[in-house]
N, C-alpha and C positions, 0 to 999 in steps of 0.2 A: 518675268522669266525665272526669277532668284527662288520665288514660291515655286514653280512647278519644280524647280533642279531638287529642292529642298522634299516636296511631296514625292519627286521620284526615291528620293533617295534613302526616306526614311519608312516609305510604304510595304518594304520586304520585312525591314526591321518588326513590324508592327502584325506583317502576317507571322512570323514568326512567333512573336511572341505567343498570340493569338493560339495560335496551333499548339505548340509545345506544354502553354498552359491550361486551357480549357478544351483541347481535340484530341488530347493523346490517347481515346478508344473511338474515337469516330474518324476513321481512315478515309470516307467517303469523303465528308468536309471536309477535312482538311485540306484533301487531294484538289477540289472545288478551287476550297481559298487561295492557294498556292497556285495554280494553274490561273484564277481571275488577277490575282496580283501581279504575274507574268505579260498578262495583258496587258493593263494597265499601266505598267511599266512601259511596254512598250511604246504605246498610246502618248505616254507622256514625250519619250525619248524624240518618237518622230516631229510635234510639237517644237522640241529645242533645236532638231537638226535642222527642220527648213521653215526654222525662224526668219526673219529678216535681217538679222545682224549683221550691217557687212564688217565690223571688228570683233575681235573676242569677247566673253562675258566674261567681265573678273567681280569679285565681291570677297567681303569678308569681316570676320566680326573676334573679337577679343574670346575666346577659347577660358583663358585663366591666365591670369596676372603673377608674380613672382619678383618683388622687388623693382626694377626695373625692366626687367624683361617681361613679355609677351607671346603666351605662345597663339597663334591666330587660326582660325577656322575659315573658309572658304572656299569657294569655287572660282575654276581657270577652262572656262567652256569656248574652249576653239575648234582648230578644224580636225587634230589629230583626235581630241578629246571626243568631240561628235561621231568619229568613224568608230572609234573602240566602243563608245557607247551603242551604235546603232548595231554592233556584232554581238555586244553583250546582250543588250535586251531582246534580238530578234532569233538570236541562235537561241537563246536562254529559253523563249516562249516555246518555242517548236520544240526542245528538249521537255518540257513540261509538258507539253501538250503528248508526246511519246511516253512520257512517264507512266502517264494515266493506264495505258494498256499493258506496258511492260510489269509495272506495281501492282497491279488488280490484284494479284492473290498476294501479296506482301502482308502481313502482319502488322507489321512496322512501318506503314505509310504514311500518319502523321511526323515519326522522328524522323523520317527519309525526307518529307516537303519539307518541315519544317527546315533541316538542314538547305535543303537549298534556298531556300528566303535566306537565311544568314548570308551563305557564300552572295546572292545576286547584293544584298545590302554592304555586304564588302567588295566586292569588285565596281561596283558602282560606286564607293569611296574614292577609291584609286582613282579610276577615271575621273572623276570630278574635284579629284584634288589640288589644291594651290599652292602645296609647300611641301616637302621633305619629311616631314614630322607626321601631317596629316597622312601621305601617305604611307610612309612606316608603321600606325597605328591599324590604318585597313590593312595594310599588307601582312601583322601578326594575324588578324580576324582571319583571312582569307585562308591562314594555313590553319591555324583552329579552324575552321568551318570544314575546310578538304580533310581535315584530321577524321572528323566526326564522320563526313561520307564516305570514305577509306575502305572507316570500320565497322558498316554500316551491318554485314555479316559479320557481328563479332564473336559470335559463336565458332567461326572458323577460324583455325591456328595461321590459314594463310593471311586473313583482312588484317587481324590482327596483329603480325609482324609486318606488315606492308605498310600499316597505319602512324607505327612506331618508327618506322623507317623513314618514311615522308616528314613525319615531324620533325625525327632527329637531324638527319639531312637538311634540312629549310632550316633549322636553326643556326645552323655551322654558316650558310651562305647570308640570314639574315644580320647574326652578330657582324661581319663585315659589312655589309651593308648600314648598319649603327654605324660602325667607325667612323665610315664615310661620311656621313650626317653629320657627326660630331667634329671633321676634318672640316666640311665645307665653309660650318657654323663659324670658326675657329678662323678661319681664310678669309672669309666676307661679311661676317656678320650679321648674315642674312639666309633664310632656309625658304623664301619664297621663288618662287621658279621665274615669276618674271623680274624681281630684282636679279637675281642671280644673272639672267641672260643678259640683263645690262653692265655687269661687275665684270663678268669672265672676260677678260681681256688681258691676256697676261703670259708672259715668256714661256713655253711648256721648260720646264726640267722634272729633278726627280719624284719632286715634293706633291707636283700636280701630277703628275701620271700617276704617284701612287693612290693620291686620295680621288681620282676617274677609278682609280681600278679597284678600289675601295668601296663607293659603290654600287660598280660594276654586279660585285659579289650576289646583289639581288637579282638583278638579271641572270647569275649564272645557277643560283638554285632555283628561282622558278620557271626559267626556261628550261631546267633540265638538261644545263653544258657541263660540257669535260670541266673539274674533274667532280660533281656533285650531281650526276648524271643518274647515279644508277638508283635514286626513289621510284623513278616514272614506270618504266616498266612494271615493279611490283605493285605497284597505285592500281593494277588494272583487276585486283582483287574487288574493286567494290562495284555496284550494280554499273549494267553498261551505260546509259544515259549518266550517271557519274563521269564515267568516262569521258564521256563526249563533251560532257560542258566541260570540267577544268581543265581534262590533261588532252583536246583535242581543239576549243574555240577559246575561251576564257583564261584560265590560271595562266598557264603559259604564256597566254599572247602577253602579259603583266608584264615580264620583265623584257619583251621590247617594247612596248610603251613608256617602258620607264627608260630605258638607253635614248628614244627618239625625245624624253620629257628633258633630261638633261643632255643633249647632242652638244651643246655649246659648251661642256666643260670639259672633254677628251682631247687627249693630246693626240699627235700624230703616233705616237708611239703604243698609246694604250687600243688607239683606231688599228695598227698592224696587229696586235696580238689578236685582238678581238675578232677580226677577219679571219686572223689563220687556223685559230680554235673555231670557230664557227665552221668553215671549210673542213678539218677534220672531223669534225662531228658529224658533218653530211658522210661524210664518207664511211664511217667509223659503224654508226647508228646502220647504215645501210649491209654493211655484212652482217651485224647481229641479225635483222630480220628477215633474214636471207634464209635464216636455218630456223626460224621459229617455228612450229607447231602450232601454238594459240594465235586463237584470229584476234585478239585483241591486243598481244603484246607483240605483232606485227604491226597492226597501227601507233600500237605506243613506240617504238624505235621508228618507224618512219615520222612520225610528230617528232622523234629528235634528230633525225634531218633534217626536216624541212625547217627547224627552230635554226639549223647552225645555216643555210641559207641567208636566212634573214641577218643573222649576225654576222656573216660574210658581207651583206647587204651594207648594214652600220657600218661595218668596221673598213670598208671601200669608199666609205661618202657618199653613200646614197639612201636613207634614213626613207627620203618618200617611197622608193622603192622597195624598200625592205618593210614597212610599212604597207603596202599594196599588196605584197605578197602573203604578210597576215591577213589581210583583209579574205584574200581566196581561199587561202588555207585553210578560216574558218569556216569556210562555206561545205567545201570537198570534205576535209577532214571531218568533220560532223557528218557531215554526210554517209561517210564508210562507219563510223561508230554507231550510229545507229542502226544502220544496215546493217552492221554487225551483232546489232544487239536484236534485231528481226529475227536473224539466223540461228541467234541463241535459242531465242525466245519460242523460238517453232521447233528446234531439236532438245527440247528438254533440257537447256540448259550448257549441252555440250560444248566445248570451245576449241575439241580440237580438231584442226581443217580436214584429217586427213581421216577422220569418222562424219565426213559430208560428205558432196558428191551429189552430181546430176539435180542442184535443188534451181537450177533456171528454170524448168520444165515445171517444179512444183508451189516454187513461190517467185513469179514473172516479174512483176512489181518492186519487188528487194536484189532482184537479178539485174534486172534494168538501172537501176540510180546506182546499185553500187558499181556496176560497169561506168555507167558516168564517172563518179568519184575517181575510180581507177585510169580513165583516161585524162582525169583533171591534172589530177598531182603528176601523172605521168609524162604531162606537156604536150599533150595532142594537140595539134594544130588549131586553134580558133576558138579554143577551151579557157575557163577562164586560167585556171593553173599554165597555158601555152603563153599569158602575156608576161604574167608576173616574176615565171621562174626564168623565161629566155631575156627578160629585162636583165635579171641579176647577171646570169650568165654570160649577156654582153658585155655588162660595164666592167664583168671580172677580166674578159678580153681582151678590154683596150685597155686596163691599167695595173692587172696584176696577172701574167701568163699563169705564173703557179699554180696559183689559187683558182683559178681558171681550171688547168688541169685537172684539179681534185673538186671540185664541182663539178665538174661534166661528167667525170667518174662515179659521184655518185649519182647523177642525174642516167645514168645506164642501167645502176643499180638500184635506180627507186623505181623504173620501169621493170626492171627483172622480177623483182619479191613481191611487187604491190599486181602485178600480170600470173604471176605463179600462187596469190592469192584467191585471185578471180578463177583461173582456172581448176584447181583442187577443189575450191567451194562448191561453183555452183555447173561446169561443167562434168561428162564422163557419167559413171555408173554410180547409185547411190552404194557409199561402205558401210553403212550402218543402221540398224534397226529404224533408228531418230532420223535420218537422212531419209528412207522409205517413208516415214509417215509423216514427213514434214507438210505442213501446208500454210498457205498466206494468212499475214497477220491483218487481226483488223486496221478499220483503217484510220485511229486512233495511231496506230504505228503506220500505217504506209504513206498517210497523207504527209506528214513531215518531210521525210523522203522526196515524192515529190515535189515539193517548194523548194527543197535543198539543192533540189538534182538540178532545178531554172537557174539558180544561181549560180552555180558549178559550173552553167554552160554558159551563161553570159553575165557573171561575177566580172571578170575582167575587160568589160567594157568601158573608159574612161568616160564617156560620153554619157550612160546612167547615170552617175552621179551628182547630187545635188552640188551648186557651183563652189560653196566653199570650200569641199572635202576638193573637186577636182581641180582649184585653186591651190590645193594646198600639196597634193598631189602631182599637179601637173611640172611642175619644173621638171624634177629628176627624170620625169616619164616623158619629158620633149627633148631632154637633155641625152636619156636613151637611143630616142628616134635618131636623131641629129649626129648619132657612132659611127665608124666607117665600121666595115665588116658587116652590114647588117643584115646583106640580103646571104652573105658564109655563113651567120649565126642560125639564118634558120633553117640551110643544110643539117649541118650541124644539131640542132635541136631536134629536128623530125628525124636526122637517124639515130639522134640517143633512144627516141620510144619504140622506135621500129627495132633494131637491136634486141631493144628487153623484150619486145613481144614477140620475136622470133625465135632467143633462148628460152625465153617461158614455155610457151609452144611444144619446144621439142622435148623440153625436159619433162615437163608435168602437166600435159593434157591429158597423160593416160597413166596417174596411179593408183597404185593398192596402197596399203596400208603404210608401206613404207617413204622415207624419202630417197628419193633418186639421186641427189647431191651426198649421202652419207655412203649411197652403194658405188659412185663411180669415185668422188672425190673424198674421203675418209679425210685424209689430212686436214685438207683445208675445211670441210666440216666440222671436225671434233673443235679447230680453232678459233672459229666463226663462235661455236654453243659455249668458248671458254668466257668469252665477251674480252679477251683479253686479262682474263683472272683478276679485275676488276675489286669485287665483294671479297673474293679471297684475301686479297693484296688491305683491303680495310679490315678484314678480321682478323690478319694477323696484328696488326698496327693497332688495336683496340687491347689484343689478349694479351700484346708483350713488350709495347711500350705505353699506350694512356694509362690503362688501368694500375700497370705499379706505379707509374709517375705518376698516378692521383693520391694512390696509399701513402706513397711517400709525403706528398705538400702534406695533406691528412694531417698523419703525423705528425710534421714537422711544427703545424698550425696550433695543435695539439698544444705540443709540447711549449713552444716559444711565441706563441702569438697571443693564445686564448690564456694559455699557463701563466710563462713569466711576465709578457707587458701588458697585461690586459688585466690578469686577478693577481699580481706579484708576488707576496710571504705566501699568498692564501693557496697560488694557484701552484708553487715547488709544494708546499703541504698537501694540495690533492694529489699530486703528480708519487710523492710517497704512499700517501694512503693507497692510489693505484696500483703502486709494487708491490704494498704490503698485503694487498689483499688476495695475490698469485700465490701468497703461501696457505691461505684459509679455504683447504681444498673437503673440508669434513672428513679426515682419513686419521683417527688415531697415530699411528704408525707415522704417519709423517710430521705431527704436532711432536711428539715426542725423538725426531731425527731432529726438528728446528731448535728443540729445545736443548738436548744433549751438546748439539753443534754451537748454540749460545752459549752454554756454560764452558766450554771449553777454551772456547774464546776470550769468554773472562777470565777464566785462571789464568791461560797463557799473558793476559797484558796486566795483572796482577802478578805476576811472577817477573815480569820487567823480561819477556820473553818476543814481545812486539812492543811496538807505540813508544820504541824509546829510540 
């Protein structure tokens, strides 16, 4: 089993290279390579998942040596590890295999595949990882790789600041997430996840909450949480199947994998915050895409609700649960980006909702699953999105009212914008030239869709699952069943979609070009599009305190670090030569002002007029 983990793991690494070195004018092959290694990835994954193991595969081997320490390489192939892999590689194929038709006129389709070989070679790291370190190492790769897909259009000023953006951002949340590494090392001695689960045993106070929330910090930049939120949205600059794999089934789901990889080191205190940032996020993310325009940066702010669900999920003690509702969300969510990127892909490109119209009637097939998707995440009854999010839902019931309340709130609002989606799109009169000539894609793109759209519908079947995933799953999901309130919960659940889809309905089954939320309600529109001055609120903090607090150290470094204890006589003597050379400006006139001004100087302290 250690050879196939190792052959999955390193066979993206190797199309890659493959492509980027020897295919970068043959687009075709590439495309080929990159699409068969997806395969076979797969191929290998379902191999590991209904293997026979009924304990986990652990392994591992000496990395590099350094005096007495060890840093170690390995794999920790359990039941969490198995579900994320079997979402990585099967969502990843079907995104590949949409590739092919989406990219056909690309240019650029060897450095497009080849990027994703990296990305699937780094997220397959992570998953497969046994320790702290290993995983810190895929998880740099992993934003290097989203960096490169980003700005995959670089020629546009948009990929291009969006690319910059995502990088700089992950980096702010990954340097925390070091600390934390460096904190736990520091505390136990040890960066491997199952010694660690056997150490953490120990009084929460401040020390430990801090270095849980330490890092946390990974979780909160590639989940895309308050307050390192706002890269995702603009991410949505790069090709749509980009989309769909990192910032819809994949990247994102990283940083609850990683909350659920260490769950046994959060105090109860870091588990309340986490819960109640999650919970505001759902809620938060759901006004933003309430007022969106672009069909893709509506899915992108609903991916940051459904992200603060799941951390609502964690951070309430229910890890399987919040785990399970990854599990659907990749199925659905992939499912509307791609379908999204159908809708693109057949209006020339277009993305904004409200220059479509009436494309049910012209592309049936991308009208149909994405209605699925929308009924998924929405919580329709018997759906898979209906077990996993009225799971969360419950357990927020019976043990946090609050949080309850602002989950349910946004669970009205993710039926409102994700139904007000569906209807602008593909309901009503065609708005736009693109919209009249729109017609179905091949089925290169619509085949994917459908396999999406089976799972979507019965994704949340506990029962499909092979036994160790639903072993590993099943407590917190018997632990669900077993709530009072359950049969109130799903009152409750079916009128939250009923609600959105009756405001949906009335507001926008019949627009023109404008939105109807900006003509009735202005206020709370303009509020919603402000994002809460979010990027504003960072660009001031960038223009008028990092930046002269960087000049400043600069200097100061300059002067007193690199200067006097670093080059000492040598380094006061450049530090003059520096002044002296402010007066050697090429200007006559002012050689002879220094000069006048010098000799005056000497007279007067030769005349016992100073210096005495």
């Amino acid at each position: 089993m250690i050879s196939i983990a190792l052959s999955m793991l390193f066979l993206p690494l190797l199309s890659a290279a493959v492509t980027l070195l020897f295919l970068r004018k043959n687009g075709n092959l590439a495309s080929l390579l990159s699409v068969s290694t997806a395969g076979g990835i797969l191929v290998l994954a379902l191999v590991l998942i209904f293997s026979d193991n009924p304990v986990p595969l652990a392994w591992d081997t000496t990395w590099f040596a350094m005096g007495g320490w060890e840093l170690r390489f390995g794999f920790l192939i359990d039941a969490p590890a198995k579900l994320l892999l079997f979402i990585v590689a099967f969502v990843g194929f079907l995104i590949h295999i949409f590739s092919l038709g989406y990219m056909a006129d690309d240019p650029a389709r060897p450095r497009y595949f080849g990027g994703l070989s990296i990305f699937m070679f780094s997220m397959l790291g992570i998953t497969l990882a046994d320790n702290l370190v290993m995983i810190f190492v895929f998880w740099e790769l992993v934003g290097f790789s989203s960096y490169l897909l980003i700005a995959h259009y670089f020629k546009t000023d948009e990929a291009t600041k969006a690319s910059r953006k995502a990088f700089i951002v992950n980096r702010v949340g990954d340097f925390g997430f070091l600390i934390g590494i460096v904190l736990t090392y520091w505390t136990y001695g040890t960066l491997n996840l199952s010694e660690l689960a056997d150490l953490a045993d120990f009084s929460p106070n401040l020390a430990t909450t801090g270095l849980c929330l330490a890092l946390a910090c990974g979780f909160v930049v590639k989940s895309a949480q308050f307050p390192l939120h706002v890269w995702l949205p603009d991410a949505m600059a790069g090709p749509t199947p980009v989309s769909a794999l990192i910032h819809a089934a994949t990247m994102v789901a990283a940083g609850v994998y990683l909350l659920l990889r260490i769950d046994f080191l959060f105090t109860e205190e870091a588990l309340g915050l986490i819960a109640f940032l999650g919970a505001a996020m759902g809620l938060y993310a759901g006004f933003c895409a309430l007022v969106q325009r672009d069909v893709k940066k509506i899915l992108a702010y609903s991916t940051l609700s459904q992200l603060g669900y799941m951390a609502a999920a964690f951070g309430l003690g229910a890890p399987g649960v919040a785990l399970f509702h990854l599990t659907t969300h990749a199925f659905f969510k992939a499912l509307m980006f791609l379908g999204s990127g159908s809708v693109i892909h057949a209006c020339h490109h277009e993305q904004d909702i409200f220059n479509y119209g009436g494309l049910r009637k012209r592309m049936p097939i991308t009208a149909l699953t994405f209605l699925i998707g929308v009924l998924a995440i929405s919580g329709v009854n018997f759906l898979s999105g209906y077990f996993s999010k009225d799971a969360i839902l419950l357990w927020a019931y019976n043990f946090n009212m609050p949080i309850f309340v602002i989950l349910y709130a946004g669970a009205i609002l993710t039926s409102i914008y994700m139904f007000r989606l569906y209807f602008i799109t593909f309901e009503g009169k065609a708005r736009s030239k693109y919209a009249e000539d729109a017609k179905e894609n091949s089925f290169l793109m619509t085949g994917p869709l459908l396999v999406l759209a089976v799972f979507s519908v019965f994704g949340g079947y506990q029962s499909l699952y092979p036994d160790q995933l639903g072993a590993y799953l099943g407590p917190d999901l018997s632990a669900v069943s077993l709530l009072p309130h359950h049969m109130w919960m799903i009152v409750l659940g079916t009128s939250a979609w009923i609600i959105g889809l009756l405001v949906a309905k009335t507001l926008f089954s019949k627009v023109l070009q404008d939105d109807p939320l900006a003509r009735r309600f202005p206020a709370f529109y303009e509020l919603c599009r402000s994002k809460l001055f979010f990027d504003e609120i960072y660009q001031i903090y960038l223009s008028k305190i990092q930046d002269p607090l960087a000049r400043f150290i600069e200097v100061m470094e300059l002067l007193f670090i690199s200067g006097l204890m670093v080059r000492g006589a040598a380094g006061v003597a450049a530090l003059f030569s520096m002044l002296a050379k402010l007066c050697y400006v090429g200007k006559i006139h002012a050689y002879a002002f220094w000069f006048i001004l010098g000799t005056l100087g000497f007279l007067f302290y030769a005349a016992g007029l100073v210096g005495n």
